[in-house]
Every structure is written in structure tokens, then in C-alpha cells.
N, C-alpha and C positions, 0 to 999 in steps of 0.2 A: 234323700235316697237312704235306704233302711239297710242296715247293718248286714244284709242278706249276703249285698253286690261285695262285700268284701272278705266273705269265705275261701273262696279260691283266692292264694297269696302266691307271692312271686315264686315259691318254694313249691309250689303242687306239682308242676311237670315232675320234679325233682325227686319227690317223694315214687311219681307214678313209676318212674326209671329202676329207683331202688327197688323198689315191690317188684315191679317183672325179672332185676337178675338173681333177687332172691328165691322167685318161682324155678327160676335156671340154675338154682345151687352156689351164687357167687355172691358174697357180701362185698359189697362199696358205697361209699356216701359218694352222693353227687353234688356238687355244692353252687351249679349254676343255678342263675334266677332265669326265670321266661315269662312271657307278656301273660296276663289275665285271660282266661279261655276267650272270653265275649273278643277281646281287642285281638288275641290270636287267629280267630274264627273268621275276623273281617281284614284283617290286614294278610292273611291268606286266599283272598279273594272268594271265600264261602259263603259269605254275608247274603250277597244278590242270588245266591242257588235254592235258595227255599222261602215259599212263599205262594200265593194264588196268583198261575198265571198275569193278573191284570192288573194286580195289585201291590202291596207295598213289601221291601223284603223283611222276613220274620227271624230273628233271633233264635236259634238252637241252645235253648239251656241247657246244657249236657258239658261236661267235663272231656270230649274228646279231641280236642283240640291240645289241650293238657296233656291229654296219656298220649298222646302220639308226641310231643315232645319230649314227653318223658321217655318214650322209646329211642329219640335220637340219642340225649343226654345218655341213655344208656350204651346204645351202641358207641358215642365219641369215648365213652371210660374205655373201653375196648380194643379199640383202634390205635395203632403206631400212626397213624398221621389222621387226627378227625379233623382237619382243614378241610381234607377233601371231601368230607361228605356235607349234605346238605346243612343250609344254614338251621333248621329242626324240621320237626313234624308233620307241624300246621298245612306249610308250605307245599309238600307231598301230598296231602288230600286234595287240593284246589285246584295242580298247576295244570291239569288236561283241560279243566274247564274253562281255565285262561286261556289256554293256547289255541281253543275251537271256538272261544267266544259264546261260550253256553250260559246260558240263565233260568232263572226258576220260570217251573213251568205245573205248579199246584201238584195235583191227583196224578200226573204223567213224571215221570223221569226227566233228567234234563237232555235224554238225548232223545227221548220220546217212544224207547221199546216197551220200557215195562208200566202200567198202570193200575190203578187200582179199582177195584170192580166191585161194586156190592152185589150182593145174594138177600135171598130171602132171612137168612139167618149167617148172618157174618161178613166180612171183608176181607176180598182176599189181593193180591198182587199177581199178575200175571204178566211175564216178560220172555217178549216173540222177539230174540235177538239175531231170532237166525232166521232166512229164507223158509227154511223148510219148514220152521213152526206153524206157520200157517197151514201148511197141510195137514196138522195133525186136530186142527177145530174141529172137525164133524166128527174125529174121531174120539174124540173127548168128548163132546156134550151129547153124540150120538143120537144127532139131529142135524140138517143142514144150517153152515154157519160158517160163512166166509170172511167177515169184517168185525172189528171191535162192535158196531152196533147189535149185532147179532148176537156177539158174545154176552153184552149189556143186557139184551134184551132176554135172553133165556136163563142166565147165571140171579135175574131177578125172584126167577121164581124157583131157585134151587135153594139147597143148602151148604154153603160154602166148603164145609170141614171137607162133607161127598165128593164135594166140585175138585179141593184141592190132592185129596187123597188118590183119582181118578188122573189127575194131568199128570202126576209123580209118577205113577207106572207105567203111562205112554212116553214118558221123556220129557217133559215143560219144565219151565224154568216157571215155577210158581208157587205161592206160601202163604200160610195165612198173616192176616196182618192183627199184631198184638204181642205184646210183652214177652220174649221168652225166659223163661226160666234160664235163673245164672248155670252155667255149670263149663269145667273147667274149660279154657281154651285150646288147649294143646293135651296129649297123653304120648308118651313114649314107652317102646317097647323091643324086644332085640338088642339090648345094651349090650356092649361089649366096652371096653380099653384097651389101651396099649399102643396108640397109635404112635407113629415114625416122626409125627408132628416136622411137616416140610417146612420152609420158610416162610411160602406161596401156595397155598392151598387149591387143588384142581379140582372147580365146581363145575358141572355137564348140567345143564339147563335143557331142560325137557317139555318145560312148558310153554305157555302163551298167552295171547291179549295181553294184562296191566298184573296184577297181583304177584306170579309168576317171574315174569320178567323186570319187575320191579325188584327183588330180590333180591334177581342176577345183577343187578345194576348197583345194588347198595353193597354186596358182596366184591363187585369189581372195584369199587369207589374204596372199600375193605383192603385190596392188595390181593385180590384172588384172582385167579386168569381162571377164564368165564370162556365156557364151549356153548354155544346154541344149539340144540340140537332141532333141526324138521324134519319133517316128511317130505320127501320129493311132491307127493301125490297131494298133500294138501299141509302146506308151510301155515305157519303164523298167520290168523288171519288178518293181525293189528298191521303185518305190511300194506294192507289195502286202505289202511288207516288213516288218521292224521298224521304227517310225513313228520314234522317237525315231534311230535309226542313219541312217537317211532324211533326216532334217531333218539332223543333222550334217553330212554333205556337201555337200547339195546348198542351205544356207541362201545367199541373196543370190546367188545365179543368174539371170538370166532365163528362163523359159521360152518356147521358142517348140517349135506343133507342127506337122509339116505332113502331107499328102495326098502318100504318096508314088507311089499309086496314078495320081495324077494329073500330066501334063505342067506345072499349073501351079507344083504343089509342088515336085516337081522342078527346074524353074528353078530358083525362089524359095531351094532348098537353095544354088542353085551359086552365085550371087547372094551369099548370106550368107558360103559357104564361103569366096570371091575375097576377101571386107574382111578376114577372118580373117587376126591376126599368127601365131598358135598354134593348130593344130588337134590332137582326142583324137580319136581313134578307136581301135576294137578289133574290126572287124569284119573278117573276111574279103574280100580284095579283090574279088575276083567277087560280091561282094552290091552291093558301092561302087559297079562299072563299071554295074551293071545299072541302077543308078541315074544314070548319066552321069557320078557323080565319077570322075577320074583324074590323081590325088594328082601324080603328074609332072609334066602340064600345069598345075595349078594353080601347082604350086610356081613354074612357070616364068613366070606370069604377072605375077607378086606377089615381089619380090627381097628375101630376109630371111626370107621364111616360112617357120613350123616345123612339122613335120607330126609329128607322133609317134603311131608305131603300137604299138599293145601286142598282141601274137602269143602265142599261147601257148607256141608251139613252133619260132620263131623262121623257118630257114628252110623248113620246113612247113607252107606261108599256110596252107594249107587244112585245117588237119587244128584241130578243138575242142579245147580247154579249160580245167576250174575252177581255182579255187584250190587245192582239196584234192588232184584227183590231177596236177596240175603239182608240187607238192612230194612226191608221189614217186616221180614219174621223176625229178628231181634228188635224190632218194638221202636225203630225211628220214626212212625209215620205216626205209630199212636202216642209217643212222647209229645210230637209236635198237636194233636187232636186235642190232649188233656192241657198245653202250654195256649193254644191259640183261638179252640175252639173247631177245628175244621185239619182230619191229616195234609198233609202236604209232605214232598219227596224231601230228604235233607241230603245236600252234596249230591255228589256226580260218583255213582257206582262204587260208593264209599268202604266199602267189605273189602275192594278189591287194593287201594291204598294201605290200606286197617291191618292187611291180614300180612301185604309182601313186609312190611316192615316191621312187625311182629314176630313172622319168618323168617327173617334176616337174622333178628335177633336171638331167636332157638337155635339157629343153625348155625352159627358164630359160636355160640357162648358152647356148645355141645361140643365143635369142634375143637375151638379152643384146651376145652378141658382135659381131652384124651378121651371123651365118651360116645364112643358112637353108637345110635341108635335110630330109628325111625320114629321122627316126630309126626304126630296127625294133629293136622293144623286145623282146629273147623273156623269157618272164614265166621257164621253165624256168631260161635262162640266169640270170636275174638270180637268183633261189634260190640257188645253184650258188656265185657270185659272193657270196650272203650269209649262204654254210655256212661259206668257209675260213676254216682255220686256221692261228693263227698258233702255237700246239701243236704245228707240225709232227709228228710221228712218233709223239708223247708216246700212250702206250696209255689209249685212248678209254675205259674202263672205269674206270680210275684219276680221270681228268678228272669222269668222270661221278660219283662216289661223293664226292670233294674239293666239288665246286660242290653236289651236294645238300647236303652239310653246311653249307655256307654258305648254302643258300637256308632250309632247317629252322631256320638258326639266327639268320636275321634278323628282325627286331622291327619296321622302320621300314615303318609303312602305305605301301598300294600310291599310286602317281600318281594326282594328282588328276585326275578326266574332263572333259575338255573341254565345255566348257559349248554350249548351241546359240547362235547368234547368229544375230542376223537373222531375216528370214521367208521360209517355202519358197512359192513359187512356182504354183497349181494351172496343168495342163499345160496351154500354148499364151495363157498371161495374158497375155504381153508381143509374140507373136506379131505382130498389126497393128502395136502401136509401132517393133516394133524393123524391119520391112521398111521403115515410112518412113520411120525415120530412117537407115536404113543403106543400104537396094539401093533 
């Protein structure tokens, strides 16, 4: 085995930790070791998530497995008690797909929404996560086209860029698939100081499905008392979810839900939104204002306060989407194409892991420091941010075929799964309490 496999050293999470709170303005060594990407990757149970349906699982040579540990090691410097938080990174990419018993599934997602489709000129990703997307096919190819054969069959003789440019302004959750250009993962703006720095920081959670409330959950595990916020009219869709993955994030939350339909609710949001140190959201601005929020004037109301937006596509507010095809517009399916010979999906809606715990870590270290600001989180960028490598040049092939031998040939059981703790919340439980005792 060629000196290649021993690039990444016990010390790389470590390094990766220090670079991200150096990005957040905070110098600390971190002086833990963590497992080698390749032995990370599989004793997280990621190993079996990519690969051709029928065939054998393929080895992801990428360093991200690393930076997300690196993002624990960074958050535990952080932390008055990192006991509690998870035992690192890795383990946080994998564990939905443990708990649903999901496996690779080639050109398709492992959950099987999003796939990858060829055109006459390009490949692109297309991910119908939602009921109604299907209604929106003839509207997009504007032709009749009911079923992925349909789609297959006319997106052949298209031009993909057209194809992709075209589903983005009807609403699709779709991207081209190829390499994207590095560029920063986060930008903040609205900075103020001076905050009252509580003991117990009040984060109002505003989001949903995984990246979102993933957040909420590392910030809760943090020492923050954590508001969920829904919509009477249409909650959380992940409750409909896998029950056991559900309770995971979202245990020891508050629920509150309101009437957004209604002026009172409405207040009652902007009410709760004002006490908030830390806010999550993931929504598209234009849904927020229509509701009266307007993240700027709050920020400016409230000195210290953290707003953090998770975007999919950073400075494209408007434009949808998943976890699945955000990693491959930043270039997962074509890293695996140039490593294997043939793309294939890597992880299980892995932008959306990628991003909550990256997020966590903006939104901690800001708070922390007395700076508050709104961070725009792009899920894309942060992908992107958690492919490099420190391999530089080294032939991706080589890398790939080195670290599968080392994953085949590891013994050592996967990470232990995080246990549930606490109790989840049914929607809008703590609603009455928490308006009197807050607004």
C-alpha cells in the first residue's frame, strides 16, 4: 500500500476544527486524535450507502468524514459540558440511515426521491421529495410526462443547463451534477454587539425535516432551551417520518404551534421571535416577510442576536433544496464518476447533516462572542467546504482503491447510536406556557 493511504493522520479532524473557528474569529488548538477518514466513513455506517445498486460498496475518497469531526472537536472546545454531545461527526451523517436501514442504491438516492437523469448535453439531479412535484412535470418539460420514464425519455434529447435553469423557476428541487466552484460557506451581515450574554441561551427553531432541527438538537445538547416552532396548518413534515429519527432531534424541545393564517398568530410569532438569542430558519425569505418577519429589523431590535439561515444555494434565496441533490451540485456524484468510473449517490441527504452541524457551530461561536449577526448558511457551499482535500493532486482512483482496502479490512464495530433522551413534545404542548411566560 502506497504512501498515499497515509495522508490523512490522526491529527486532520483536528486541524479541520481549528480552520472552521478560525473562520468564526476564535483561535484554539484542538489536540484530540480521530479515526482515518476511510475507517471514519465505515465505522459510521456510510461505507454500504454508495455504490451500484447490485453491486459492491465503493469507498468515498474525500476528507469528509474528517471535517465533520472536525466540526465536533470544534464545538466540544466550546462547550461547558461536551460529554453531552455526540461522540464526533462521522456518526451524525450515517445515523438516519441506520435507523431506516437504507442502503446504496447507484444513479437514485438512498431514499429513492432524487435521481440522476441524463440530457443530450449534461447530467443533471432531479429530486420529487414532495407529492406535488409531480404535478409540476408537464409543466417543466412542457410536454406530457407523468413518470420518471417520461422524464428519461424527453430530458434525452434536451439540453440539461435549459432543463435545470427551467425546473428552478417552477420550484424543483434540481441541479446540475458537476464540480462546483469553492466559495465561501457562510457570509454574515447585520452585526451588532453587546449582548446581556444569559447563562442559557433562548434558541426558537423555526425550521424542519434534518439539517434544521439538527441544529436545534446540538444547540439543546449545548445547554440552550430550544422552542420548536410550527404551523398549526402544516407542522414538521419529518413527524410523519421515521419516529425513532424524530424523537432523536427533536427530544427536550418545546413545542409551540401557531395560526399563521391568523393576525393573532402572527404577532404571537414576532413576540417570541424578539426574546430569541439564536434563531433557525431555513425558509425562503419571501414566505418569512409575508408573515411580517424581517430578520434585519429584528436583529436590530435585540443586540447580540443570531439569526442563522440555512439556504440551499446560498446567494439564490429563492431557489429549493434537499439534501440529496445539494450534494450534487457540489460535485459528490462526479467525485465518485472520476474515483469509480460510473457517478453514484454518496450518503443519505448529506448537505442536510453537513450543513445543521456547521450551523450549530456559526451560531454558537457568534453567540458566544457577543456578535450578533445573520449568518447565510449555503447548504451547497458547506458540502463543497466538506469534500476538500488535503490529497491535493494525488490521483483520486488511487485514493479510492488505498482507503477501500482499509475499509474491507477493518474489524472494529460501527459507532455506537445515540441513544433518544428525553421526551418529544406533541405539537403546540407548551404553546400557552411559553407565551406567558415569555411575550
Amino acid at each position: 500500500m502506497s504512501s498515499a493511504t497515509n495522508l490523512p493522520d490522526s491529527r486532520t479532524a483536528a486541524r479541520f476544527g481549528e480552520q472552521l473557528l478560525a473562520e468564526l474569529g476564535i483561535s484554539k488548538a484542538i489536540l484530540e486524535e480521530s479515526d482515518h477518514p476511510a475507517l471514519a466513513w465505515r465505522r459510521a455506517g456510510l461505507f454500504d450507502l454508495s455504490g451500484q445498486q447490485n453491486g459492491a460498496a465503493q469507498m468515498v475518497p474525500l476528507l469528509i468524514a474528517s471535517a465533520m469531526d472536525g466540526v465536533l472537536l470544534a464545538l466540544k472546545t466550546l462547550s461547558d459540558d461536551p460529554e453531552k454531545l455526540p461522540v464526533n461527526g462521522a456518526l451524525l451523517l450515517g445515523e438516519r440511515a441506520r435507523m431506516m436501514s437504507r442502503s446504496r442504491n447507484g444513479r437514485a438516492s438512498t431514499g429513492g426521491h432524487c435521481r440522476l437523469i441524463d440530457s443530450r448535453q449534461g447530467r443533471f439531479a432531479l429530486n420529487l421529495a414532495r407529492d406535488d412535484d409531480w404535478a409540476l412535470l408537464e409543466a417543466w418539460l412542457e410536454e406530457p410526462a407523468s413518470n420518471l420514464e417520461d422524464v428519461e425519455r424527453i430530458a434525452a434529447e434536451r439540453d440539461a443547463v435549459a432543463l435545470v435553469q427551467r425546473g428552478i423557476e417552477i420550484g424543483l428541487a434540481i441541479s446540475m451534477d458537476g464540480m462546483a466552484e469553492r466559495k465561501p460557506w457562510f457570509s454574515e451581515t447585520s452585526v451588532t454587539t453587546g449582548q446581556s450574554e444569559p447563562d442559557v441561551p433562548l434558541v426558537v427553531d423555526l425550521s424542519s425535516l434534518w439539517a434544521g432541527p439538527l441544529a436545534g438538537n446540538l444547540l439543546h445538547l449545548m445547554g440552550a432551551r430550544v422552542i420548536k416552532v410550527e404551523s398549526q396548518a402544516r407542522p414538521d413534515g419529518a413527524r410523519q417520518g421515521n419516529a425513532e429519527f424524530y424523537h432523536l432531534l427533536n427530544a427536550g424541545k418545546e413545542s409551540v404551534a401557531f395560526d399563521f393564517a391568523t393576525a393573532e398568530g402572527r404577532a404571537d410569532l414576532l413576540k417570541l421571535i424578539a426574546k430569541a438569542d439564536i434563531v433557525i430558519e431555513a425558509s425562503r425569505p419571501r414566505a418569512l416577510r409575508q408573515l411580517g418577519v424581517n430578520a434585519e429589523q429584528l436583529l436590530a431590535e435585540k443586540r447580540g442576536k443570531v439569526w442563522l439561515r440555512l439556504m440551499a444555494y446560498g446567494d439564490e434565496e429563492n431557489r429549493i433544496g434537499f439534501g440529496d441533490d445539494i450534494g450534487v451540485a457540489a460535485g459528490l456524484c462526479s467525485a465518485m464518476e472520476q474515483s469509480w468510473g460510473a457517478p453514484v449517490f454518496v450518503g443519505d441527504a448529506i448537505a442536510d447533516p453537513i450543513s445543521g452541524m456547521m450551523g450549530t457551530l456559526a451560531a454558537w461561536a457568534k453567540w458566544r462572542n457577543g456578535k450578533g449577526c445573520l449568518i447565510k448558511l449555503s447548504m451547497r457551499d458547506a458540502v463543497c467546504w466538506a469534500m476538500q482535500q488535503e490529497n491535493g493532486q494525488m490521483d483520486r482512483p488511487q485514493i479510492a482503491a488505498e482507503w477501500q482496502e482499509l475499509a474491507e479490512a477493518d474489524r472494529q464495530d460501527l459507532y455506537p447510536k445515540r441513544q433518544n433522551l428525553g421526551t418529544v413534545e406533541e405539537m403546540g404542548a407548551s404553546t400557552g406556557r411559553v407565551l406567558a411566560e415569555l411575550c
